[in-house]
Residue frames relative to the residue before (quaternion, step in Angstrom):
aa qw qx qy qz dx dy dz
X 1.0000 0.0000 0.0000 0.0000 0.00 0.00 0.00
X 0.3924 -0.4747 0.7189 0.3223 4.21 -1.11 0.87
X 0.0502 -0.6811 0.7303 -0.0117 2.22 -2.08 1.09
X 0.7887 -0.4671 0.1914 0.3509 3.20 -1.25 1.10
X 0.1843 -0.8714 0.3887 0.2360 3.59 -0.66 1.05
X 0.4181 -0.7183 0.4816 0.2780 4.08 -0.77 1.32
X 0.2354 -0.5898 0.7688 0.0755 2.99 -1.63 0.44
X 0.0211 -0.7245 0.6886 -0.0216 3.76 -1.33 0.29
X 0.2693 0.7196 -0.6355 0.0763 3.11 -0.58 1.43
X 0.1780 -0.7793 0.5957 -0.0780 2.85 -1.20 1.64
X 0.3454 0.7259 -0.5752 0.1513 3.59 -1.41 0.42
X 0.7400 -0.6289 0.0590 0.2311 3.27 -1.26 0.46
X 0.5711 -0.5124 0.1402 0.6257 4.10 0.41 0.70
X 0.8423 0.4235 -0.1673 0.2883 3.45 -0.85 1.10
X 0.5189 0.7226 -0.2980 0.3461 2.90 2.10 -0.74
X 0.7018 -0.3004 0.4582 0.4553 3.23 0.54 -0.82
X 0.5235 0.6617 -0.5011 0.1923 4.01 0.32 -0.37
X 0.6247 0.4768 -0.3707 0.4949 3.71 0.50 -0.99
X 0.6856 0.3874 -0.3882 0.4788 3.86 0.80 -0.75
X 0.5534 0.5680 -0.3995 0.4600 3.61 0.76 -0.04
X 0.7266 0.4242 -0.2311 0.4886 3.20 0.45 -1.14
X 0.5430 0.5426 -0.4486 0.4577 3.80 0.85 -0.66
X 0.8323 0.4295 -0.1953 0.2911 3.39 0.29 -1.36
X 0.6564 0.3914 -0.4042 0.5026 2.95 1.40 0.04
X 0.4200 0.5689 -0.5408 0.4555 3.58 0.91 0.31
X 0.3669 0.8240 -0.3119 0.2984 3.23 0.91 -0.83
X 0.7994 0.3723 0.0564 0.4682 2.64 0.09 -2.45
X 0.8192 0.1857 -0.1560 0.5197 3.67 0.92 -0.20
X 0.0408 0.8719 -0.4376 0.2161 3.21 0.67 1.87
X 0.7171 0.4566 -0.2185 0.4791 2.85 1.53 0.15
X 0.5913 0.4932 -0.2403 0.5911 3.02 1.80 -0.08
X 0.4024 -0.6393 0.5593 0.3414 3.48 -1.33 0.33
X 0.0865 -0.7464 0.6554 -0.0768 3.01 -0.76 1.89
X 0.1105 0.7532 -0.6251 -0.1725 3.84 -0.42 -0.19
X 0.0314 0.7091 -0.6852 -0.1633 3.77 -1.89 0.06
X 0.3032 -0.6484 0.6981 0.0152 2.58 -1.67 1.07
X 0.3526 -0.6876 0.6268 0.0999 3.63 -1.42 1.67
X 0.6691 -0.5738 0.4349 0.1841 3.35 -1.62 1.01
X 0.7208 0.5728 -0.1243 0.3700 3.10 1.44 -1.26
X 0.7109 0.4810 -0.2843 0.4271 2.97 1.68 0.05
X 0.4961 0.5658 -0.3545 0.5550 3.09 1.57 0.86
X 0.3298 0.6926 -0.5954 0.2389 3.24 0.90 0.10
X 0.5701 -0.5472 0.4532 0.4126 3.85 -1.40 0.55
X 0.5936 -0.4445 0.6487 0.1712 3.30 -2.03 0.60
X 0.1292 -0.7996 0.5860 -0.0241 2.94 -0.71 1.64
X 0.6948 0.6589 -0.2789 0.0726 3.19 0.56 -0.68
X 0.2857 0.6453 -0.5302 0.4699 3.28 1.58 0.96
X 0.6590 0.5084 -0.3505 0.4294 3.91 0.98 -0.61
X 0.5011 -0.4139 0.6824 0.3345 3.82 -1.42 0.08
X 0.6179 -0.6136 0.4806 0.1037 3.11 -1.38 1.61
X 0.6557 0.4199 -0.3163 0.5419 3.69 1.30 -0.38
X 0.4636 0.5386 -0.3789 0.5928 3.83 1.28 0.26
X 0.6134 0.5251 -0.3776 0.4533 3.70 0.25 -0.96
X 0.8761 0.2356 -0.2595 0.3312 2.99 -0.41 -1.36
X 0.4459 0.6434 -0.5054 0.3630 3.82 1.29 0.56
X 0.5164 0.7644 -0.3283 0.2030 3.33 1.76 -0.57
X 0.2388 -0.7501 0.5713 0.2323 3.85 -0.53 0.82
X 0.2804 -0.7826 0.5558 -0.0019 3.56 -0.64 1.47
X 0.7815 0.3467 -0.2431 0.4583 3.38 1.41 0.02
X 0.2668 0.6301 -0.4679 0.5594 3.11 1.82 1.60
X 0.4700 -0.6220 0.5334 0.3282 3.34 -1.35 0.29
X 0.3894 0.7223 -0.3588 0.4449 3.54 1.21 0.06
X 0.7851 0.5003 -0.2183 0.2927 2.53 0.54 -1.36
X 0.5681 0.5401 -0.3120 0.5368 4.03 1.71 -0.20
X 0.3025 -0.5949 0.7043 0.2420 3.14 -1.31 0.30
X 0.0969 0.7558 -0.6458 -0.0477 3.95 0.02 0.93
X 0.3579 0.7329 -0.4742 0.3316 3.73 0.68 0.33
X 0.6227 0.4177 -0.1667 0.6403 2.93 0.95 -1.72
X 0.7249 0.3207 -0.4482 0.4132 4.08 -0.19 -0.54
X 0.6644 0.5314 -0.3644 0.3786 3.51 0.73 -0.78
X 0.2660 0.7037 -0.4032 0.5210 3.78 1.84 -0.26
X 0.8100 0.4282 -0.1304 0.3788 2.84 -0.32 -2.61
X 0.8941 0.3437 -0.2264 0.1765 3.45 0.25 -1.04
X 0.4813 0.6650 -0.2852 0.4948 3.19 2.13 0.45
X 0.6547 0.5824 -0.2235 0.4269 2.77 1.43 -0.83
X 0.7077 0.3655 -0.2954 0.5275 3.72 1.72 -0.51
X 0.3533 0.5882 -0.5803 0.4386 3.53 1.41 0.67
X 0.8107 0.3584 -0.1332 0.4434 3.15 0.62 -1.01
X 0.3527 -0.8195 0.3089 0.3297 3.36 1.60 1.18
X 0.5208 0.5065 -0.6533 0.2130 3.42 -0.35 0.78
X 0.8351 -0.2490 0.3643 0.3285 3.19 -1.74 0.10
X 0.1230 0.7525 -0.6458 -0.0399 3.40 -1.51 0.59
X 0.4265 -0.6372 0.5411 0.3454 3.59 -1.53 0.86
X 0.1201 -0.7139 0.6866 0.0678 4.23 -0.26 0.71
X 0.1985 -0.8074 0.5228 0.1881 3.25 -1.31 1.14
X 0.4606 -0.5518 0.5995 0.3520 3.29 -1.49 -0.04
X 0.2846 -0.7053 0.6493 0.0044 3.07 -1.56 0.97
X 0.3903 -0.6872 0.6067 0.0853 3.88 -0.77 1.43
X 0.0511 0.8111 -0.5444 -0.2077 3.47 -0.72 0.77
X 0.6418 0.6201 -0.2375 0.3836 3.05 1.35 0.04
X 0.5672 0.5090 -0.2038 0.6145 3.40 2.01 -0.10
X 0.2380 -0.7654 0.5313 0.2741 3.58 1.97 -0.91
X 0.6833 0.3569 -0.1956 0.6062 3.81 0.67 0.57
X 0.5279 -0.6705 0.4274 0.2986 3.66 -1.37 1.19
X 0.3610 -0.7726 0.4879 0.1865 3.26 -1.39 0.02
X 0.6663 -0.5881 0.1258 0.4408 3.12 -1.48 1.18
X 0.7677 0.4696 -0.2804 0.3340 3.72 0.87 -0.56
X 0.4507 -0.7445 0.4668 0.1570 3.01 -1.21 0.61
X 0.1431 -0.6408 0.7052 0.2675 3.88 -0.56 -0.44
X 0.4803 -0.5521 0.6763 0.0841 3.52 -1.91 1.39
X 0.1911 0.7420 -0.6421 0.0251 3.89 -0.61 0.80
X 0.2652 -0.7434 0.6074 0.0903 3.30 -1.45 1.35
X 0.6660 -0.6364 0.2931 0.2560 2.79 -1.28 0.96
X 0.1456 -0.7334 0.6349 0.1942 4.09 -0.97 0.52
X 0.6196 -0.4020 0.5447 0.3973 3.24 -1.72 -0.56
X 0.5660 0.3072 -0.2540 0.7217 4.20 0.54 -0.89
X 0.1810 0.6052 -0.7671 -0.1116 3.24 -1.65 0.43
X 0.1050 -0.8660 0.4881 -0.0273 3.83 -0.52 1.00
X 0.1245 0.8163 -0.5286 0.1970 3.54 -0.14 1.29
X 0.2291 -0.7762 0.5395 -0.2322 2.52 -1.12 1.72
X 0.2583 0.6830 -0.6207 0.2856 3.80 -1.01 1.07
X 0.5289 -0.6483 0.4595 0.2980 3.87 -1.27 -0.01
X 0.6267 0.3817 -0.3586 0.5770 3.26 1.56 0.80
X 0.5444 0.5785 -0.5014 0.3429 3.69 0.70 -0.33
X 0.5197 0.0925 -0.6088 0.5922 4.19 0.25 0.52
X 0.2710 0.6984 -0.6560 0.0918 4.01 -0.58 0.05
X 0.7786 0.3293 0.1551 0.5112 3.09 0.81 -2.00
X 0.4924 -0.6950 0.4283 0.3017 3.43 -0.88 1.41
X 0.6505 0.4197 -0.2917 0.5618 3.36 0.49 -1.64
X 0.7313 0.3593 -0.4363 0.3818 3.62 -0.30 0.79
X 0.5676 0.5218 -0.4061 0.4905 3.40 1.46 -0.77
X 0.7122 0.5376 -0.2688 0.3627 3.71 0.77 -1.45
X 0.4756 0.5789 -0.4852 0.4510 3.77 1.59 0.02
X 0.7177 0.6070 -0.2312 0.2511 3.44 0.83 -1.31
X 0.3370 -0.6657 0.6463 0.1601 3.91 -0.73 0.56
X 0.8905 0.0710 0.0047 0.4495 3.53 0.28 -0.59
X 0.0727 0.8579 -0.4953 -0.1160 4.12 0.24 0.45
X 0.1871 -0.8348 0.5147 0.0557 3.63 -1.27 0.09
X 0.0493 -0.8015 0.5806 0.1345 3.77 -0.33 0.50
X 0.2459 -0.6918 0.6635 0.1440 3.42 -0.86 1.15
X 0.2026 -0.7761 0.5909 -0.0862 3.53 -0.85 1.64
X 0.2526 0.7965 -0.5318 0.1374 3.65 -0.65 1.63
X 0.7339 -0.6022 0.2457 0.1959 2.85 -0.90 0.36
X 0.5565 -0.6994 0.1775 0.4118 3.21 0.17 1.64
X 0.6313 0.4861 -0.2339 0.5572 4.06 1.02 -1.42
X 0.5250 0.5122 -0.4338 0.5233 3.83 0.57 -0.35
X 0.8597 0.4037 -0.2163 0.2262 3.24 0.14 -1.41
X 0.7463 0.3608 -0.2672 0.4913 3.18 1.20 -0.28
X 0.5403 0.5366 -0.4888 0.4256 3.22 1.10 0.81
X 0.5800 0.4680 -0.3681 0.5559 3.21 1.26 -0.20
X 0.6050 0.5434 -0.4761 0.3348 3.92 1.10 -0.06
X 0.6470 0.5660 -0.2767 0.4295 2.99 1.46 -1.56
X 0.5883 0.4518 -0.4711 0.4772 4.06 0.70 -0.36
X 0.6136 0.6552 -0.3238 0.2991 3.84 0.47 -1.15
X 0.8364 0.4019 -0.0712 0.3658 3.25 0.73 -1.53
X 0.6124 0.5927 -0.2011 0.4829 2.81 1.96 -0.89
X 0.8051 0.4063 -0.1179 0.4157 3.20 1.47 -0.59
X 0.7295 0.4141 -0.0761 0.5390 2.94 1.50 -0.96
X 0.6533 0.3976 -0.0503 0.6424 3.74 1.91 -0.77
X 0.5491 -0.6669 0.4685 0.1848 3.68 0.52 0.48
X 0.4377 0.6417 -0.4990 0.3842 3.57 1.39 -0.07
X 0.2960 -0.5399 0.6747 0.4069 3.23 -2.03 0.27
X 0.8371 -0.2259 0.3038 0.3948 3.25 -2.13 -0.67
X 0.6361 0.6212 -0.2720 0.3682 3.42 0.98 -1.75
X 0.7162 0.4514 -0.3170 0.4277 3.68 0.69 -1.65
X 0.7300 0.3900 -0.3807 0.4123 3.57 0.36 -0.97
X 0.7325 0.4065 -0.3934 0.3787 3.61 0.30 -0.39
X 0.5898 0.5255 -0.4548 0.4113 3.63 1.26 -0.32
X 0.6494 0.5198 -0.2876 0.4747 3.68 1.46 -0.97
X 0.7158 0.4640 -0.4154 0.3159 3.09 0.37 -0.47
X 0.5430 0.5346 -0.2857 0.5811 3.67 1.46 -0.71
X 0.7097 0.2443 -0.3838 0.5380 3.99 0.49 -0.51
X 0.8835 0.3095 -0.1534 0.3163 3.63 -0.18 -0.91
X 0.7233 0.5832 -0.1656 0.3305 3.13 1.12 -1.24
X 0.7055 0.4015 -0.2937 0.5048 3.57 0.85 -1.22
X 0.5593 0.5260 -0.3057 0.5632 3.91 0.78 -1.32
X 0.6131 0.4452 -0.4097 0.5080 4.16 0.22 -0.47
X 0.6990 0.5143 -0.3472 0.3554 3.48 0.70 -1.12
X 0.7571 0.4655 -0.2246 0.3996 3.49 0.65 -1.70
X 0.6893 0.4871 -0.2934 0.4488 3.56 1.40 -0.43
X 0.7806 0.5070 -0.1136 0.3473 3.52 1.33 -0.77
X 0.7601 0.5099 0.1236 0.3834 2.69 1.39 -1.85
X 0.8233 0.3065 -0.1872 0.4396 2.99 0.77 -1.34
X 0.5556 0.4801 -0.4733 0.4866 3.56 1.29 -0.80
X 0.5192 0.6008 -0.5524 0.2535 4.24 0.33 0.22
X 0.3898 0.6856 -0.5187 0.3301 3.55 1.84 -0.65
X 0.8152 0.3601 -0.3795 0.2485 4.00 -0.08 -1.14
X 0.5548 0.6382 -0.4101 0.3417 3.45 1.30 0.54
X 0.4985 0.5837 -0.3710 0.5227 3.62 1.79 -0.34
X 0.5696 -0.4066 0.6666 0.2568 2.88 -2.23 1.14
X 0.8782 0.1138 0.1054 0.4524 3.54 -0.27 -1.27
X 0.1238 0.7359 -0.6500 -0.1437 3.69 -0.37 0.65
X 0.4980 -0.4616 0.7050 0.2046 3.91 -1.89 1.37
X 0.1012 -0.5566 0.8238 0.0367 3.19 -1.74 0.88
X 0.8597 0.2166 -0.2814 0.3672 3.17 -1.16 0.97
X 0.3597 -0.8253 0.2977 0.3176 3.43 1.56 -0.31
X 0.7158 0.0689 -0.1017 0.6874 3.96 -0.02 -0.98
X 0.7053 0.5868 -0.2669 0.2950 3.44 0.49 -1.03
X 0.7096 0.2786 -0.3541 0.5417 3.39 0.97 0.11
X 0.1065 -0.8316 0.5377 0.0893 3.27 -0.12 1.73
X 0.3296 0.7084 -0.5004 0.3730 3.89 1.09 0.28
X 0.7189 0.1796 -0.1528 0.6539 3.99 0.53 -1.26
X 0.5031 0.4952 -0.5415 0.4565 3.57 0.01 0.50
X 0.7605 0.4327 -0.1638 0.4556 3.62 0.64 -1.21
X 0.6259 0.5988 -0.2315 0.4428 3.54 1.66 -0.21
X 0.7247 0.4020 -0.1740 0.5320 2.62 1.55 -1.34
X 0.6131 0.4082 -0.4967 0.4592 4.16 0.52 0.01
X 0.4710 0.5772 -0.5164 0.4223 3.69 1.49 -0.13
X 0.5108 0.7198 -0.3373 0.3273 3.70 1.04 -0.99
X 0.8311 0.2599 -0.0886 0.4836 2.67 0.33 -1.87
X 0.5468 0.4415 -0.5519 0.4488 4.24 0.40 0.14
X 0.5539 0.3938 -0.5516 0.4836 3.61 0.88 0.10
X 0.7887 0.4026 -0.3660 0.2863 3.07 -0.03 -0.89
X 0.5899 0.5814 -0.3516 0.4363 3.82 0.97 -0.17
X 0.6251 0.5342 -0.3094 0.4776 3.59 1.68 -0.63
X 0.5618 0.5950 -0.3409 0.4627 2.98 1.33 -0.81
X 0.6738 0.5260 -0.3444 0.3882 3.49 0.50 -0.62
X 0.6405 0.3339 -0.2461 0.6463 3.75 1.02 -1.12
X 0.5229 0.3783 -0.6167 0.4507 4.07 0.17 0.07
X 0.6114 0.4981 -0.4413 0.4282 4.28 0.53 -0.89
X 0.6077 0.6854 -0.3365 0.2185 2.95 0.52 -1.69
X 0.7845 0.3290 0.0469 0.5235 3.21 0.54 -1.75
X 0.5035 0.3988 -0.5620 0.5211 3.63 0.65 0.54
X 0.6938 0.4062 -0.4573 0.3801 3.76 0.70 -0.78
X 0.7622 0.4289 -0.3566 0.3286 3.65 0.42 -0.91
């Protein structure tokens, strides 16, 4: 039986990935594409005291539970169902609900740790670093968090200087020599975007040309 084909786009907070990944969903609106974010694997905290959490360094590889995704993401090779959690940023700890995801054919996941980890690279048919500029990126962090994460100005700019950049150069960027293809500029460069969903409809024919010679 073909199995669903991965994608891995990784890069540092801000670059651009989720707009990448959108746009290729985009491009395959007719197909059953699904993505799944890194960030919702972050570990379950809530055995810890809320004044522990927020000591938590989210821009460690620790900081994921990729067990549990590596779980999740075998399990939709092998098309069945998964429970995908939901991550609290504002509690710093997962929540009680879950979301039900069915398997697709494209499965595209995407976070600043997913080239991190072998057993995640070796799921992947097709990887990508999304490559921006460092001053780009944290303006797009400082709007995110502020808006979307309950953060003031002060925290993100103190984190990003203690935890965030130094997480990057140690974590992140050496993950570039693991990409097929690294995107400079991210959504914005709709040239390698427009190459790369060209990629992958090859590669998905390729699968049903196999397919059908065996059956």
């Amino acid at each position: 039986m073909k199995k669903p084909v991965v994608i891995g786009v990784g890069g540092g907070t801000g670059s651009g990935k989720t707009t990448v990944a959108k746009r290729i969903l985009k491009s395959f609106a007719n197909q059953q594409v699904l993505l799944i974010q890194q960030d919702s694997y972050y570990k379950d905290q809530s055995h810890l005291p809320f004044e522990e959490r927020i000591k938590t360094n989210y821009d460690h590889p620790f900081a994921f539970d990729n067990d549990l995704f590596i779980e999740n993401l075998n399990e939709l090779l092998q098309y069945k169902a998964i429970d995908k959690p939901i991550y609290d940023y504002k509690l710093h700890t997962r929540k009680e609900e879950i979301v039900k995801v069915a398997p697709k054919e494209v499965i595209i996941i995407e976070g600043i740790m997913v080239l991190e980890d072998e057993r995640l690279r070796d799921l992947m048919d097709i990887k990508l670093f999304v490559d921006t500029d460092a001053d780009v990126r944290i303006i797009r962090r400082l709007v995110r968090d502020i808006r979307d994460r309950g953060r003031t100005l002060e925290s993100v700019i103190d984190q990003y200087l203690s935890v965030v950049r130094p997480m990057h150069l140690q974590f992140v960027e050496p993950t570039k020599r693991y990409a097929d293809i690294i995107i400079p500029e991210g959504g914005n460069n709709k040239v390698a975007i427009d190459l790369l969903v060209t990629k992958i409809k090859s590669t998905l024919e390729e699968r049903l040309d196999r397919e059908e010679m065996i059956n």
